[in-house]
BAKOLTI-309744 format. One record per residue (C-alpha): x, y, z; residue in one letter. Coordinates in pm, whole numbers, padded with zeros to 5 digits, always signed. Layout:
// BAKOLTI-309744
XYZA...
END
This chain:
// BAKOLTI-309744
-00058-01813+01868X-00384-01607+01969X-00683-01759+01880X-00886-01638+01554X-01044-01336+01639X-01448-01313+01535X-01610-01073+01756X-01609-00890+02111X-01892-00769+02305X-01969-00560+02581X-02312-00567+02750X-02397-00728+02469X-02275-00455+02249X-02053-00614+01890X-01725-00414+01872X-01549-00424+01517X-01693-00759+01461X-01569-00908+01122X-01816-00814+00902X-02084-00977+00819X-02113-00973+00432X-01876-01279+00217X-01660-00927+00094X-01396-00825+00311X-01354-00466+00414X-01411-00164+00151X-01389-00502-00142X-01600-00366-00406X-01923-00484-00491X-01814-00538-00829X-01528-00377-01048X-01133-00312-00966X-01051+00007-00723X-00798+00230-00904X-00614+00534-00729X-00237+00673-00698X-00019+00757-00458X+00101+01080-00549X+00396+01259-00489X+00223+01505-00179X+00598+01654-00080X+00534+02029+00023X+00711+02292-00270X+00708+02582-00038X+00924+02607+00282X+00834+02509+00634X+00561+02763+00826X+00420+02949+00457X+00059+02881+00469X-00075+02760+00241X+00167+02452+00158X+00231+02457-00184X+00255+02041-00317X+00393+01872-00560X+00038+01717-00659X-00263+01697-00537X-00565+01426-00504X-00804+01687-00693X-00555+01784-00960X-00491+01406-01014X-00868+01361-01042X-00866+01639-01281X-00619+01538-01570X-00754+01171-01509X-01090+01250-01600X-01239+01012-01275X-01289+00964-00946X-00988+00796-00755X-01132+00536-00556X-00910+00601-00292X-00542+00806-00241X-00230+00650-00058X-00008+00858+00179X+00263+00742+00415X+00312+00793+00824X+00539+00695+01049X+00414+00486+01376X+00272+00527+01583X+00134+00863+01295X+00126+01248+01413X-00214+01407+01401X-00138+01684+01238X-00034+01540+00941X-00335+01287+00949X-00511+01617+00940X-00371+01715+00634X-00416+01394+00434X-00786+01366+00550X-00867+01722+00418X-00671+01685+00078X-00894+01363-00008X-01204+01570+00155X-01130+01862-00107X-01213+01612-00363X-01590+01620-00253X-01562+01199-00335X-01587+00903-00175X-01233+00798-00156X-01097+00615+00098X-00772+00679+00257X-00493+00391+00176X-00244+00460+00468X+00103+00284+00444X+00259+00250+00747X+00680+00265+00802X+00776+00179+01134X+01017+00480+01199X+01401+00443+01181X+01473+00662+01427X+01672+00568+01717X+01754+00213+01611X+02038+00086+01734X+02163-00097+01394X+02010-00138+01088X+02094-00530+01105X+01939-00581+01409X+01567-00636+01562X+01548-00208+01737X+01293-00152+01538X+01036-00377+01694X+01120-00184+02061X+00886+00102+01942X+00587-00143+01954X+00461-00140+02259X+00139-00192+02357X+00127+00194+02487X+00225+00321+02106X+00019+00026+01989X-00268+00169+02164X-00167+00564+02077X-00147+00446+01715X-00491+00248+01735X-00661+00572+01880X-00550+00766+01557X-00700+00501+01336X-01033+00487+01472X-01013+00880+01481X-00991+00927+01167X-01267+00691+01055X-01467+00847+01304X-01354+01221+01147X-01606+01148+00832X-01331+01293+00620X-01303+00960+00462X-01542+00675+00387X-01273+00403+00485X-00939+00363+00573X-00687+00049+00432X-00363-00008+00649X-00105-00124+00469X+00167-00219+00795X+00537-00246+00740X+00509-00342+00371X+00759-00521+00173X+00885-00734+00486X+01076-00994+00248X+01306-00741+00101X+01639-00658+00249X+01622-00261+00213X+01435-00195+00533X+01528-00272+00914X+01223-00493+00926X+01234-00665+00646X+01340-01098+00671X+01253-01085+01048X+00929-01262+00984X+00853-01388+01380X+00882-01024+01511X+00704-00914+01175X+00388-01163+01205X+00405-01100+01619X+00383-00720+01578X+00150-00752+01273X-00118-00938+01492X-00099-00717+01794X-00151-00402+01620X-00449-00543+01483X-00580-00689+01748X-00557-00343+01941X-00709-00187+01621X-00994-00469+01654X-01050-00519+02038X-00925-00186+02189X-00961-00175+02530X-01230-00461+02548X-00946-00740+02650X-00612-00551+02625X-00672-00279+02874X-00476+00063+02892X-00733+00234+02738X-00903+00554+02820X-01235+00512+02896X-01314+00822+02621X-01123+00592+02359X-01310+00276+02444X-01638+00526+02413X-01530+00647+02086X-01443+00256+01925X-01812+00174+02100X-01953+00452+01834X-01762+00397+01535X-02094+00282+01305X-01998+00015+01087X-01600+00022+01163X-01572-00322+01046X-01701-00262+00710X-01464+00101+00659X-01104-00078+00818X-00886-00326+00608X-00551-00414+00653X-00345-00534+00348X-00060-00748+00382X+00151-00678+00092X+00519-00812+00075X+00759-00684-00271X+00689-00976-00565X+00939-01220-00571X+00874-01420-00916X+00888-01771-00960X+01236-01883-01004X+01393-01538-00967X+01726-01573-00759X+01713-01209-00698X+01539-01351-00373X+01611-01292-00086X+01804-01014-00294X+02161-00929-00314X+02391-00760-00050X+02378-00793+00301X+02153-00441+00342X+01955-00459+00655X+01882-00813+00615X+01948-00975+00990X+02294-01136+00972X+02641-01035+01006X+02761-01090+00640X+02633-01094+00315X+02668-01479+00299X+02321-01530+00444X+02349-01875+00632X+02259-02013+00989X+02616-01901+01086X+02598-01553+01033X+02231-01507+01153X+02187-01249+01400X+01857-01445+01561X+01901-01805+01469X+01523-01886+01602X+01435-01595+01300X+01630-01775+01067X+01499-02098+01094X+01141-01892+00993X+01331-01801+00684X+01479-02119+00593X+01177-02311+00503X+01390-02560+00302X+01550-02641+00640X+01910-02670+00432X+02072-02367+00665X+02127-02159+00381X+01872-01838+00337X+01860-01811-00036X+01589-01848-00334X+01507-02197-00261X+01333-02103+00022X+00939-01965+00055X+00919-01603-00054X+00609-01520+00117X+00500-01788+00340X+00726-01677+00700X+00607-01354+00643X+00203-01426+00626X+00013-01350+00929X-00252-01571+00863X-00610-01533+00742X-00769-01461+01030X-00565-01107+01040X-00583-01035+00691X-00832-00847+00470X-00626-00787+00184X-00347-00957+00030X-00096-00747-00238X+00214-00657-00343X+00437-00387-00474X+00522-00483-00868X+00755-00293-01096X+00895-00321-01436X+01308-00196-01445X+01609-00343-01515X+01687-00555-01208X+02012-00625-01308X+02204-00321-01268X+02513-00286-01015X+02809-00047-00954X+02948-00150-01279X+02652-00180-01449X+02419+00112-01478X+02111+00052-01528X+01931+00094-01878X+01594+00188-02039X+01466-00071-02191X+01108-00244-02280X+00945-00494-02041X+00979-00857-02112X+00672-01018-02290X+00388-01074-02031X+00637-01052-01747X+00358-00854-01514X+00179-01240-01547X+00492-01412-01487X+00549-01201-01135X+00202-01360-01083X+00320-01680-01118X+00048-01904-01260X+00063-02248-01177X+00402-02185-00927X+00419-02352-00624X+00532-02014-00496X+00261-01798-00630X+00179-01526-00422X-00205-01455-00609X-00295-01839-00630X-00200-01933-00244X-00309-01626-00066X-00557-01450-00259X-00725-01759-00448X-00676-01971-00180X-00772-01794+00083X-01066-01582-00075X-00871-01295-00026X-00941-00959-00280X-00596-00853-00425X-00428-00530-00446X-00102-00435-00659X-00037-00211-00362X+00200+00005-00557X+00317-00036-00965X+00456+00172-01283X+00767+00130-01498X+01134+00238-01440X+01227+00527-01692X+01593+00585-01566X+01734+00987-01620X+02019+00959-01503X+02296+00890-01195X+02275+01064-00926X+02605+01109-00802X+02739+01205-01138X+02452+01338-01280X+02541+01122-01566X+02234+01080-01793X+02155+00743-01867X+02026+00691-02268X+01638+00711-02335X+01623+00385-02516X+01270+00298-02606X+01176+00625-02434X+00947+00685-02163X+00607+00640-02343X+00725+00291-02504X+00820+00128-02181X+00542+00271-01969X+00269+00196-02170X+00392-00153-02263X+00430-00230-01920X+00052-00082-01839X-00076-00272-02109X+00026-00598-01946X-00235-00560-01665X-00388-00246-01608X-00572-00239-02004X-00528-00604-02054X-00862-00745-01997X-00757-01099-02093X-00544-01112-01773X-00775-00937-01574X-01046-01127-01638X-00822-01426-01594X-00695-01289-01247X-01048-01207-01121X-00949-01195-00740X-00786-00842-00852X-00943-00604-00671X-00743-00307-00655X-00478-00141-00845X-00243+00188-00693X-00030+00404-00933X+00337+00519-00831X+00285+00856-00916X+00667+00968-00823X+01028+01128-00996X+01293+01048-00749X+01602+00869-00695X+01632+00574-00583X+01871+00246-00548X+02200+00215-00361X+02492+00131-00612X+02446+00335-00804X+02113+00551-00692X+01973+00704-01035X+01711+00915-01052X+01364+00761-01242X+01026+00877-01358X+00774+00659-01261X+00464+00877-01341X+00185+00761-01604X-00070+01059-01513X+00106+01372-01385X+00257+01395-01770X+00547+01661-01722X+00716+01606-02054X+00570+01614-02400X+00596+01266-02461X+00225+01219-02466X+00236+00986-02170X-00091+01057-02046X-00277+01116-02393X-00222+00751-02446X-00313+00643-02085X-00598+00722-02107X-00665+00617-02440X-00638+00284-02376X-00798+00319-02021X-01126+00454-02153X-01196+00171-02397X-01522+00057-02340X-01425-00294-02215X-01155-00185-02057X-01334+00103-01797X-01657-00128-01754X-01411-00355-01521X-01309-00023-01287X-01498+00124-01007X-01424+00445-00932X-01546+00689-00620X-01868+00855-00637X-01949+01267-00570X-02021+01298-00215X-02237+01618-00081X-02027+01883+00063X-01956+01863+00445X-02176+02122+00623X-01906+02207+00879X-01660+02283+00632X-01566+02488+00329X-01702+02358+00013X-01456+02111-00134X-01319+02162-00461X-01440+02065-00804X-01247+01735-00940X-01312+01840-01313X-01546+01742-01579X-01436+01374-01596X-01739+01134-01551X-01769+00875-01305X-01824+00533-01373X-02209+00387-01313X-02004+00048-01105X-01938+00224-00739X-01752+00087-00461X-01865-00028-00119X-01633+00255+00003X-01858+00474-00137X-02208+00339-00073X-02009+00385+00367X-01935+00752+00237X-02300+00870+00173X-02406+00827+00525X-02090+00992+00696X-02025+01263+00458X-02268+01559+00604X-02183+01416+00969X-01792+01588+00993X-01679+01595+01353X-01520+01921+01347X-01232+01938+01607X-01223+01559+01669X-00841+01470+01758X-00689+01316+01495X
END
């Protein structure tokens, strides 16, 4: 294990020393962040300029009536500049100071199974260092006021080819942030104009967090380490020492030490990094109907009573909030959340029964966290909150398409009407902190309006980084 990392100098110069404030990285001063991650897929075909989307970060700050504190995409390490491009000027165009929320999927391509360890072979510290060069560019771009890396997420599930492989997880974890943190200072294979442009990045430490953010697993719920074999790491679905593809990896999972990998064992604990290479603990948390199979389609139907709080699990040995965000003074981010409403199967096209309908489930299930100031108050290490903001299908057996969105109301169910209804009560907003309006870049088109909603007096850190970097635009820099 590497030692903790503080700081790195150079002729006495600090490089991305941790910062030097008791917040971590883009934390707020005070209040809860709140943005989506929207559904950015392109409408019009490949090579029409300009892309028509699916939504946009201004039209979502339009209906929503405030600033986004920050907007998530998606890349693929080690990222393409181009598209990096093309996030950075859709959050610019909202003339805020939101921060860019990257989430980043190792790629599938070119793996050699998905129940194997290929997908740690693209890691290397050249792409390491490629990827690291993109990250500092774009904080050095001044499209953005800060950038939060969310790496691999969901590495306890069983759906992606790194996911329950938590010694290559936590290995790769720490050396793409220590190339993100040390560059070329003590890891060499630099270029000397990279190591130049980490030595100027003003502040870095205070605009870069990385979130660690695994999917919930909630006390006492056997549906961990989930059913199926998937891409879990074994040979069969019966998940013991015998079947284990990496028996060194399995002994990681089976914290219990009884040579079975099943829901006795720690749902998040393999899988943590540690604190010194964490900013930002979180997790992806969903209301649906988790028991549906083949035979048993799943159904609309109303969240259980204050289940959001018992996916928190208070008082549980297990508890993801209490051991890593209490414990270790760590802000917390539901890194991506809405309700199931199910439409229909996808391979039949069978439509599946409204039930309670859209607006009953989705607002019940908001109003266990996101308007419930009793448990937010309660849960004050909460520091961050990211929409789903997506229709699509998903699932294996059976996939059915769902409608996740809250805000981007396409039916006349009056989904968003009552959103925000119960999101602008006074005591609800005064505990959100939403992006300020940032002066338009002098090196670039205007941006565009984001509507008449008002922004909230509480501001973020993000946004107090923003003021100073928004009339500085390097135009050209490589992405």
């Amino acid at each position: 294990m590497r030692a903790p990392i503080s700081a790195v100098s150079v002729a006495g110069v600090a490089i991305l020393a941790a910062p030097s404030s008791a917040r971590q990285p883009l934390e707020p001063e005070s209040g809860i962040l709140f943005g989506p991650w929207i559904d950015s897929t392109p409408l019009s075909p490949s090579g029409v300029v300009p892309q028509q989307l699916k939504d946009y970060p201004v039209a979502f700050n339009k209906r929503f009536g405030h600033n986004a504190s920050f907007f998530q995409f998606t890349t693929d390490f080690p990222t393409d500049a181009t598209e990096n491009q093309k996030k950075l000027q859709l959050i610019e165009d909202t003339g805020t100071t939101a921060f860019l929320y990257l989430t980043v999927y190792p790629s599938k391509n070119n793996l050699t199974s998905s129940n194997d360890y290929s997908v740690f072979d693209q890691f290397t510290p050249e792409k390491i260092a490629f990827f690291a060069t993109r990250m500092h560019n774009i904080i050095n771009s001044g499209f953005v006021s800060g950038l939060m890396i969310r790496l691999a997420p969901e590495m306890n599930g069983n759906w992606n080819p790194w996911g329950q492989r938590p010694l290559h997880y936590v290995e790769t974890w720490r050396s793409v942030r220590d190339w993100m943190l040390l560059g070329a200072v003590q890891m060499g294979n630099f270029p000397d104009w990279i190591y130049t442009a980490v030595m100027n990045v003003t502040g870095a430490a205070e605009k870069v967090a990385f979130l660690w953010a695994p999917n919930i697993a909630a006390p006492g719920n056997e549906s961990y380490p989930w059913g199926g074999l998937g891409m879990a790491p074994f040979t069969s679905s019966t998940k013991n020492r015998t079947f284990a593809i990496n028996t060194t990896e399995f002994d990681a999972l089976d914290t219990n030490g009884d040579h079975v990998f099943d829901f006795l064992d720690s749902h998040y604990s393999p899988y943590f990094p540690g604190k010194d290479f964490v900013h930002w603990v979180g997790a992806s948390q969903y209301w649906g109907d988790h028991g549906a199979d083949s035979s048993h389609p799943p159904s609309n139907q109303l969240p259980n009573a204050s289940y959001f709080a018992f996916q928190f699990g208070d008082g549980n040995d297990w508890s993801l909030y209490q051991n890593y965000s209490v414990g270790y003074s760590l802000p917390y981010m539901i890194s991506e959340t809405n309700a199931n409403f199910y439409q229909y199967v996808v391979n039949s096209s069978a439509f599946i029964p409204e039930g309670p309908g859209p607006l009953a489930i989705k607002q019940d299930w908001w109003r266990q966290y996101i308007t419930n100031t009793t448990f937010l108050e309660s849960h004050s290490m909460i520091k961050g909150i990211c929409l789903f903001e997506f229709q699509k299908g998903e699932g294996g057996d059976p996939q059915t398409f769902r409608d996740f969105m809250v805000t981007n109301d396409t039916s006349p169910n009056g989904t968003l009407a009552e959103f925000k209804a119960d999101f602008e009560a006074p005591d609800v907003i005064s505990l959100y902190s939403f992006a300020n309006h940032s002066a338009p870049s002098k090196s670039h088109a205007s941006p565009a309006t984001t509507g008449d909603g008002p922004s909230n007096t509480t501001t973020s850190t993000a946004g107090s980084a923003a003021a100073a970097t928004t009339s500085a635009k390097s135009e050209g820099f490589p992405l």
